[in-house]
C-alpha positions in Angstrom: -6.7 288.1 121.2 -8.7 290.4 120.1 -11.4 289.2 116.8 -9.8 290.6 113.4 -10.4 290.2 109.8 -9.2 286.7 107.9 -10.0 285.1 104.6 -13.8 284.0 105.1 -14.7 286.9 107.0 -17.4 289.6 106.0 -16.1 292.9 107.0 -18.6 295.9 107.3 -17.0 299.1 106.5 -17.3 302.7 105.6 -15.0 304.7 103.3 -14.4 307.6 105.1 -14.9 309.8 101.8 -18.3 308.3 101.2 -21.8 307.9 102.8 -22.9 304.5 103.6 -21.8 301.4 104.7 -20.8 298.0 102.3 -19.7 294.5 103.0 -17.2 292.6 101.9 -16.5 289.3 101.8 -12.7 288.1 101.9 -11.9 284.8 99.7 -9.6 283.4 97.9 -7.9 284.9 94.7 -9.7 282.1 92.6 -13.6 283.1 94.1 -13.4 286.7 93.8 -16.2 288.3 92.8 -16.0 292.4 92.9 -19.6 293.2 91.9 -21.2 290.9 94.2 -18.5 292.7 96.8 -16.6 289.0 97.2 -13.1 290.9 97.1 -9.5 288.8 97.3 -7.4 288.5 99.9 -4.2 289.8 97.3 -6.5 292.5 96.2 -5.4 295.6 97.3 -8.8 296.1 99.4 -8.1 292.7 100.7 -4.8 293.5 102.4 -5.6 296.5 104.0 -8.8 295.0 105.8 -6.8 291.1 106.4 -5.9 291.6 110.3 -7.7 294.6 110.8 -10.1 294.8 114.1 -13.6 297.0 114.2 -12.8 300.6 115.5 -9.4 300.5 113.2 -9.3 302.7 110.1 -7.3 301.4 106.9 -6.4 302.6 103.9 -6.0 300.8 100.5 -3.9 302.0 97.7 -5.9 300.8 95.0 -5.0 301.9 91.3 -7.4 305.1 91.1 -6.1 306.2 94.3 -6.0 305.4 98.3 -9.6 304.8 99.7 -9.6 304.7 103.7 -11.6 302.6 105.4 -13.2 302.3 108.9 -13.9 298.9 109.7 -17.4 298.7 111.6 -18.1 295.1 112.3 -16.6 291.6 111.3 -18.5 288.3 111.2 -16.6 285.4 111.2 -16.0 282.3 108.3 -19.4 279.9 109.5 -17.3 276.6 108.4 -15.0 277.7 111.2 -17.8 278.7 114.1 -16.7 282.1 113.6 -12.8 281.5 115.0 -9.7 282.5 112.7 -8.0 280.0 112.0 -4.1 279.6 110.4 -3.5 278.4 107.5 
C-alpha cells in the first residue's frame, strides 16, 4: 500500500491559505507539544492528517475555523524503520 501518515510520523504540509511549509509531528495525546509543532493524534489537526498520503489535501475543523492542508511529504516513526505499524 501506498506510505501514509501514522502516530510517529512527521508530516510536511502547507495550509493552503498560507505561505510556507511546517512540520508536524504526530504523538500520543500524553506527548503533545503544540509550540514545538508535536501535535496529538485526537487533536483535530491530528485526524485529518492520520492516513493521509503526500499529494492528498485535508482539512481540519479546528475551533477558530477549518484550516486545509496539502500534505507534501511524510517521514516515517525511526523505532519502526520507517513502516506503519498497527496498534
Amino acid at each position: 500500500g501506498a506510505y501514509e501518515v501514522h502516530l510517529g510520523s512527521t508530516v510536511k504540509v502547507k495550509k493552503t491559505s498560507a505561505d510556507g511549509e511546517i512540520d508536524y509531528t504526530i504523538v500520543g495525546s500524553t506527548e503533545s507539544d503544540p509550540v514545538n509543532f508535536k501535535i496529538s493524534n485526537e487533536s483535530p489537526i491530528g485526524q485529518a492528517l492520520i492516513g493521509a498520503k503526500p499529494g492528498q489535501t485535508v482539512t481540519a475543523a479546528t475551533p477558530s475555523g477549518d484550516i486545509q492542508f496539502r500534505i507534501i511529504s511524510i517521514k516515517g516513526n525511526r523505532k519502526s524503520g520507517g513502516k506503519a505499524k498497527v496498534k
